[in-house]
C-alpha positions as CSV (number, residue, x, y, z in Angstrom):
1,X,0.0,0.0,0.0
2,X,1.4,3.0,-0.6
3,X,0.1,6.2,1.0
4,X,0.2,9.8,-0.7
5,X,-2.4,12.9,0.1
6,X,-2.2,16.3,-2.1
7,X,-1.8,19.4,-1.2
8,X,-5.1,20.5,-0.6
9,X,-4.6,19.4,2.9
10,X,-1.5,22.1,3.7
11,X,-2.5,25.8,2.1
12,X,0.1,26.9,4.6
13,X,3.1,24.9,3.9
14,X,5.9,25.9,2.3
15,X,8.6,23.5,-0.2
16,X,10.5,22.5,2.9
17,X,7.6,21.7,5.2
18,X,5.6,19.7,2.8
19,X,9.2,17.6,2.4
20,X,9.7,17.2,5.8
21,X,6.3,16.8,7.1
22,X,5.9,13.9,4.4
23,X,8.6,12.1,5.6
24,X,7.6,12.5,9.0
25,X,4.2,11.2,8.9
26,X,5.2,8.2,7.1
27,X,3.9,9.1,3.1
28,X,5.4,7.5,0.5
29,X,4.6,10.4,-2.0
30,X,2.6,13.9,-2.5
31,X,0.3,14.9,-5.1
32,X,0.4,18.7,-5.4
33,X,-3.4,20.5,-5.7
34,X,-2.5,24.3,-5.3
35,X,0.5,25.7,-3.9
36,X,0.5,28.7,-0.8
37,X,-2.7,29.9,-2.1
38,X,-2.7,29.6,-5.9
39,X,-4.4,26.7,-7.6
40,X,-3.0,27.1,-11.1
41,X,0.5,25.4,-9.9
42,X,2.4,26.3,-13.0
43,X,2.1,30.2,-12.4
44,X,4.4,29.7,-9.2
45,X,7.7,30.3,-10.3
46,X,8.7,26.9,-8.1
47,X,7.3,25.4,-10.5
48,X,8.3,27.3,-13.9
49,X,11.5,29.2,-13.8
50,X,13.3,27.6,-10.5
51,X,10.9,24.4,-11.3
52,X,14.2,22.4,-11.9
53,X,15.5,23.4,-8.4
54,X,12.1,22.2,-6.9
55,X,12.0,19.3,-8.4
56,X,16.0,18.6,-7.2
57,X,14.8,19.5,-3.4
58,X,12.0,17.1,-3.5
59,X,14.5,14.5,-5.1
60,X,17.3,14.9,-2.3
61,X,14.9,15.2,0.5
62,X,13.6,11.3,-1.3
63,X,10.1,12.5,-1.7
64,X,8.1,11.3,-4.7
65,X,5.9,13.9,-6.1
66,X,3.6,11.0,-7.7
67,X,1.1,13.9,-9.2
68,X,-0.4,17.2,-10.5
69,X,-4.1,17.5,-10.1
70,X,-5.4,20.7,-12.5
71,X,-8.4,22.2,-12.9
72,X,-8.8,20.8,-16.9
73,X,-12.2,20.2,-18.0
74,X,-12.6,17.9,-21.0
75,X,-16.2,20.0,-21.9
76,X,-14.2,22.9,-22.2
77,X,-12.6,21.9,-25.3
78,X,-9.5,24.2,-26.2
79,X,-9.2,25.7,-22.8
80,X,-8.4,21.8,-21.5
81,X,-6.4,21.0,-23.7
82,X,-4.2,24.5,-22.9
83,X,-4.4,23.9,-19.2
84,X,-2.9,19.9,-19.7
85,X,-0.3,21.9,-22.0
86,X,1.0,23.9,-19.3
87,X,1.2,20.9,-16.6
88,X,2.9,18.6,-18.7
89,X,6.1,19.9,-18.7
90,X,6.0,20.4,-14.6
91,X,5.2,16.7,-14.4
92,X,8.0,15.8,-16.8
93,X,10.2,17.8,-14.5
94,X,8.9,16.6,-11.1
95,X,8.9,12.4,-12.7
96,X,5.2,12.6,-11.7
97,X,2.9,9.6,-13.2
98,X,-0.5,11.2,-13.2
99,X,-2.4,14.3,-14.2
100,X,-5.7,14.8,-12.9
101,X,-8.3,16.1,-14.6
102,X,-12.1,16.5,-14.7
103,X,-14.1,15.3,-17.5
104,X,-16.5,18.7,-17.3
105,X,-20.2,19.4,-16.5
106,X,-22.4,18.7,-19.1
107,X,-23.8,22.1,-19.4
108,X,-27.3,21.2,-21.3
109,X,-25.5,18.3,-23.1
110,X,-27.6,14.7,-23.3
111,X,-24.8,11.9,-22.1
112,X,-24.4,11.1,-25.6
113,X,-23.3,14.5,-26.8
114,X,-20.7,15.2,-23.3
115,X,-19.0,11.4,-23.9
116,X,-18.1,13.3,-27.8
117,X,-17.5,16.3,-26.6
118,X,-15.0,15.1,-24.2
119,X,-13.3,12.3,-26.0
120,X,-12.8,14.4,-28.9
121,X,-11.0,16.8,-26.4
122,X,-9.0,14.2,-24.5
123,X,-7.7,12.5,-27.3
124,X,-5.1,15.1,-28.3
125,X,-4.4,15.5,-24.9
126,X,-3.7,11.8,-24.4
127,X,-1.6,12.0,-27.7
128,X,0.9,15.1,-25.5
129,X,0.7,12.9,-22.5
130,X,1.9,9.8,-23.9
131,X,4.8,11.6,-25.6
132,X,5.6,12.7,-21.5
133,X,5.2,9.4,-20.2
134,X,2.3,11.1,-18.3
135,X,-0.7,9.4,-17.9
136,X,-4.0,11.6,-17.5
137,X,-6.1,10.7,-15.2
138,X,-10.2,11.7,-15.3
139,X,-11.8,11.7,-11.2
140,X,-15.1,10.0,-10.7
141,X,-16.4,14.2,-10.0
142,X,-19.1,16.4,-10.5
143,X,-21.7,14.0,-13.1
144,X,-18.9,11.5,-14.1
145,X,-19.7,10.2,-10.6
146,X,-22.1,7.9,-12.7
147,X,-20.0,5.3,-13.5
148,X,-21.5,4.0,-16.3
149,X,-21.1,7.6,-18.1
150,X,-17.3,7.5,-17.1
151,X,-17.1,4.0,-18.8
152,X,-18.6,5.2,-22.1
153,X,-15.8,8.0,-22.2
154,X,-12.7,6.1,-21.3
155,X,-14.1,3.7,-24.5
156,X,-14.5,6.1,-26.5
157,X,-11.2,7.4,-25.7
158,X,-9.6,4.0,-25.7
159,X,-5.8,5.3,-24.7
160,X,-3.6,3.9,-22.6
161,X,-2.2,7.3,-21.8
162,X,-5.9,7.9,-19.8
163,X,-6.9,6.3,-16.6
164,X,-9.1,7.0,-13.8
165,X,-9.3,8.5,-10.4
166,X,-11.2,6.8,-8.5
167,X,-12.3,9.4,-5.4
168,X,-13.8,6.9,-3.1
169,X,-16.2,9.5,-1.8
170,X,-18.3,11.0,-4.7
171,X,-19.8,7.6,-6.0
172,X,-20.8,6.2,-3.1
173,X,-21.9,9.8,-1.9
174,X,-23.8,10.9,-5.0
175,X,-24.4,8.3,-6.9
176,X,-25.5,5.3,-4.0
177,X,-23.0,3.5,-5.5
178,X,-21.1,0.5,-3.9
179,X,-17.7,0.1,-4.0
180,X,-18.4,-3.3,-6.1
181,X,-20.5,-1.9,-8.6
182,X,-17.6,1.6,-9.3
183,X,-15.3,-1.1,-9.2
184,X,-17.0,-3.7,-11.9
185,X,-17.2,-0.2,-13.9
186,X,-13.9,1.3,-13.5
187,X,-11.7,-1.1,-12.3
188,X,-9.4,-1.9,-15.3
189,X,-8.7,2.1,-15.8
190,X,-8.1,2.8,-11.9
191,X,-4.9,3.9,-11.5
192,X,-5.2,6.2,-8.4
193,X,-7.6,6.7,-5.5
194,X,-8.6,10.0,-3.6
195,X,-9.4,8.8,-0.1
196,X,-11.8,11.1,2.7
197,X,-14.5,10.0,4.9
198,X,-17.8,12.3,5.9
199,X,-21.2,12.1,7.8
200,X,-24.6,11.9,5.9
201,X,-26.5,14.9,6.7
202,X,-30.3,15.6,6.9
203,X,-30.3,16.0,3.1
204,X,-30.3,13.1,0.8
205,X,-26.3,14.0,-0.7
206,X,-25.3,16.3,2.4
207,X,-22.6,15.3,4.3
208,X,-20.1,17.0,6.7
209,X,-16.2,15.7,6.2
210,X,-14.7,14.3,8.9
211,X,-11.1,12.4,10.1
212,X,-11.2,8.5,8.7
213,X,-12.9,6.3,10.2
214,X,-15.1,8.8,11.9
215,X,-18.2,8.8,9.2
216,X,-19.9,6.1,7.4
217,X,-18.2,5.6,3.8
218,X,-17.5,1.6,3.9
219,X,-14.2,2.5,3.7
220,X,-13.1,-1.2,5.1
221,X,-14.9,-2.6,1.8
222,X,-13.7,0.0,-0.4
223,X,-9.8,-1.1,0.4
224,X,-10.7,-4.9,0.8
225,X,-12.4,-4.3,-2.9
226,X,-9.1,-2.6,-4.4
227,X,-7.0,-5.4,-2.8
228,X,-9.4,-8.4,-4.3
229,X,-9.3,-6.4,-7.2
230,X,-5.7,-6.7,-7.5
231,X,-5.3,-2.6,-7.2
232,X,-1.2,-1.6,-6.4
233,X,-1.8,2.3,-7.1
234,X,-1.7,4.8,-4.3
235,X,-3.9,5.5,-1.4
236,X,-4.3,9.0,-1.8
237,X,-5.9,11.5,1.2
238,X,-7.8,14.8,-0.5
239,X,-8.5,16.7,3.0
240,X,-10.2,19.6,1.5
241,X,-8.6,22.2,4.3
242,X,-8.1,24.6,1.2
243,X,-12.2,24.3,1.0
244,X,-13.1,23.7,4.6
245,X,-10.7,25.7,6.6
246,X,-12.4,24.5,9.7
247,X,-11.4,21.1,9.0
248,X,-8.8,19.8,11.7
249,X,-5.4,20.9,11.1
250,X,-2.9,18.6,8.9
251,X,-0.7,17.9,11.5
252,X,-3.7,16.6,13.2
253,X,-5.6,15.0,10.1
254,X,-2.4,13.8,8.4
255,X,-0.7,11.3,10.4
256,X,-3.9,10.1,12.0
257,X,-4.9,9.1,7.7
258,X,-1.4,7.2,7.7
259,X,-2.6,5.2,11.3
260,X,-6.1,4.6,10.0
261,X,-5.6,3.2,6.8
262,X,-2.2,0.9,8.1
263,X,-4.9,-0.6,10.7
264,X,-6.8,-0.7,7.6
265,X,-4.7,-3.0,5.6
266,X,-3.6,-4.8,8.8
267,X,-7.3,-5.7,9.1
268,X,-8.0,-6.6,5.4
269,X,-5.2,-9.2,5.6
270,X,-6.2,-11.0,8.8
């Protein structure tokens, strides 16, 4: 198992924290999301003019930056494929496997219509990515929660330069889904997991976010499907600090993640 969160979780930190702090807690890797308050990573100049020297610091401090997450939006056509232009190169630089991006609201488009829309955006971009040895990766988000719409795009698609995110939250949250039936969907393109737990609220899809193993996600079936499954890709915690600033702190939320999900796999294997 190996044990990553992004940077969603740290607004605060700087280069040198998120390095030491990683190691500290016991992470194998980091996935950046954002970077001391800007979201659009490849407009901080640690990560275009001194991006080199970045990338050396995370190198000798041996910490893995496993991913990029943007803010691309297949739907968006040209835009996308503009935003994926400008974070290749970082990845390159940083070794990072994955990309993540969003495959767009539909905006007034039947599910016919949005699977072309976005495969004949994310082809091109799969095309760039391949030639980076980066592979994109489109989340289980916003109404590609419904896995069976997320299937028809990555066939249509059909690259091996585009996988999926599986963010173990938003199916099971939104959709009702189980974890067997996103995983009978999705499994062959999951290449990387977004982890969180949260408490149902009053409304049918509320919820409130909460530390692991403090809401009622089947989280234990979730991992014990990705094992049977024959998953090896990261564990990755999205604690949405950046969005929730109330959440708990990451030096709270952080290492108690790397404890919870360790007990986790202990479990599984017993």
């Amino acid at each position: 198992m190996k044990l990553a969160y992004t940077t969603l979780a740290c607004p605060k930190w700087d280069i040198d924290t998120i390095i030491a702090k990683t190691k500290a807690y016991g992470f194998d890797a980091v996935d950046f999301r954002g970077y001391l308050g800007e979201n659009d990573i490849p407009k901080r100049p640690e990560f275009s003019a001194k991006r080199k020297d970045t990338a050396r610091k995370f190198a000798d401090g041996g910490v893995p930056v496993i991913g990029f997450s943007s803010s691309a939006c297949l739907t968006k056509g040209s835009a996308a494929l503009e935003e994926i232009r400008a974070y290749l190169p970082v990845c390159t630089a940083f070794g990072a496997r994955f990309l993540r991006i969003y495959g767009g609201t539909l905006a007034g488009l039947s599910r016919t219509e949005a699977v072309k829309v976005a495969a004949r955006c994310c082809r091109p971009a799969a095309d760039m990515a391949g030639d980076s040895g980066v592979t994109l990766l489109i989340e289980t988000h916003d109404e590609w929660v419904d896995t069976p719409l997320l299937r028809s795009l990555m066939e249509a698609i059909d690259s091996p330069a585009v996988g999926v995110l599986w963010d173990v939250h938003h199916p099971y949250r939104f959709a009702d889904e189980l974890p067997r039936k996103t995983w009978m969907a999705l499994g062959q393109w999951i290449k990387n997991t977004h982890w969180k737990d949260s408490q149902a609220g009053k409304g049918h899809h509320d919820y409130t976010l909460c530390l692991m193993g403090k809401g009622d996600l089947p989280l234990r079936d979730i991992y014990r499907q990705l094992v049977n499954g024959g998953y090896d890709g990261p564990c990755t915690l999205e604690w949405e600090k950046r969005w929730v600033p109330q959440l708990d702190e990451p030096e709270v939320a952080l290492p108690q993640y790397v404890e919870f999900m360790k007990k986790l796999a202990g479990d599984s294997h017993r």
